[in-house]
C-alpha positions as CSV (number, residue, x, y, z in Angstrom):
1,X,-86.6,102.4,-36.7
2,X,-87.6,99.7,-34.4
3,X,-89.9,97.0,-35.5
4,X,-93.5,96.8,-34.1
5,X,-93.9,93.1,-34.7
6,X,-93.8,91.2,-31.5
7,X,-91.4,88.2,-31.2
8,X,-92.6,84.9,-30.2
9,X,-90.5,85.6,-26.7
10,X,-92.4,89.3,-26.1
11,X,-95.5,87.2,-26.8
12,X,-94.5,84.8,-24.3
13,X,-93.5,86.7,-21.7
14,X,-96.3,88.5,-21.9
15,X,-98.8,85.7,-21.5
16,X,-96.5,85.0,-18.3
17,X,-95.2,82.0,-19.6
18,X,-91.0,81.8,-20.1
19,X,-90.7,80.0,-23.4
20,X,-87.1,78.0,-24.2
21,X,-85.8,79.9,-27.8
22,X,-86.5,78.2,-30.6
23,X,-82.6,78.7,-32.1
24,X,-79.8,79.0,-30.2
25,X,-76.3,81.1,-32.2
26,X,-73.8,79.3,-33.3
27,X,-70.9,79.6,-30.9
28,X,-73.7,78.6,-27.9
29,X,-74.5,75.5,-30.4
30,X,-70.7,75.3,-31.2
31,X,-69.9,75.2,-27.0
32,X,-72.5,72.5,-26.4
33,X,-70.6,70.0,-28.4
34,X,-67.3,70.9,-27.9
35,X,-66.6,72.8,-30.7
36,X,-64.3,76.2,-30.5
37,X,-65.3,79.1,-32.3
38,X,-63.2,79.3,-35.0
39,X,-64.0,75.2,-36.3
40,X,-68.0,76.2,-35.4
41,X,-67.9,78.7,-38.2
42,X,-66.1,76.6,-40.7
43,X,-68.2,74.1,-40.1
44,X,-71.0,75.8,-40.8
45,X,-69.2,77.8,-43.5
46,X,-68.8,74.6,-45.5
47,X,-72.1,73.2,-44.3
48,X,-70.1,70.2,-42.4
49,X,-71.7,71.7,-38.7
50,X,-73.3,68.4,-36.9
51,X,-76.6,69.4,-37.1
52,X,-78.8,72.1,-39.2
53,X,-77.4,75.5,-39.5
54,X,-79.8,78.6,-40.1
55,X,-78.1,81.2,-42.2
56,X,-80.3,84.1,-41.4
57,X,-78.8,87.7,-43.0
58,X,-75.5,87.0,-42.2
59,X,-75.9,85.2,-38.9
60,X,-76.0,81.8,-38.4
61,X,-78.2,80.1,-35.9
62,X,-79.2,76.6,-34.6
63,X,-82.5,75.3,-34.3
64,X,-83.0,74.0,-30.4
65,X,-84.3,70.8,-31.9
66,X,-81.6,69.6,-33.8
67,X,-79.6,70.1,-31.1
68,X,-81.1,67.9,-28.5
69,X,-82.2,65.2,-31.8
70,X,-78.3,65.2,-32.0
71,X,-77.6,65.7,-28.4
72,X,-80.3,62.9,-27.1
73,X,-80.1,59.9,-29.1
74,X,-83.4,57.6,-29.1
75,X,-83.1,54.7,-26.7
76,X,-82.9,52.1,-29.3
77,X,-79.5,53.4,-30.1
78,X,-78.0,53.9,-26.9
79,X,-76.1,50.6,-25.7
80,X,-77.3,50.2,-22.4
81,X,-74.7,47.1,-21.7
82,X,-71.7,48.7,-22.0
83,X,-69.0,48.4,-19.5
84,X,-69.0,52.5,-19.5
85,X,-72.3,52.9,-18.3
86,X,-73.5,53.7,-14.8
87,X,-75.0,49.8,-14.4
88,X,-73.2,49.7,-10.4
89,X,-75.2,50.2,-7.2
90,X,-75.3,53.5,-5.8
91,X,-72.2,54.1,-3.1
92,X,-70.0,51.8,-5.3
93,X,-67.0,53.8,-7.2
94,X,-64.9,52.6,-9.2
């Protein structure tokens, strides 16, 4: 039986708008940090994952937004003067 209820991507792409998802599984989660799959799942099995994990029947799934809060730290915390970051000229490698 399939499920008359429209999803918030139908909606979307009906209205002719593409719309990011709002979750993302956890091995596409587990891949943007450089996790492998088998560590992902423990991880999340033993609620140590990085960020929030959605356990959703007996799926997991990672909200987009705690992905880029953990992927995109505030300013204030990024250190701007160290000797790693991209402070030389353009056309001047290393």
């Amino acid at each position: 039986m399939t499920s008359t209820t429209p999803t918030s991507v139908s909606v979307a792409e009906s209205a002719g708008t593409p719309q990011a998802p709002e979750v993302v599984g956890l091995l596409a989660a587990g891949r943007l940090l450089g996790i492998g799959r088998t560590t992902a799942y423990r991880l999340a099995k033993t609620g140590a994952f990085p960020c929030r994990v959605l356990r959703i029947g007996g799926r997991y799934a990672v909200p987009v937004r705690a992905l880029r809060a953990l992927l995109d730290p505030p300013d204030e915390l990024v250190d701007h003067t160290s000797p790693d970051s991209a402070s030389r000229p353009a056309g001047q490698e290393g």
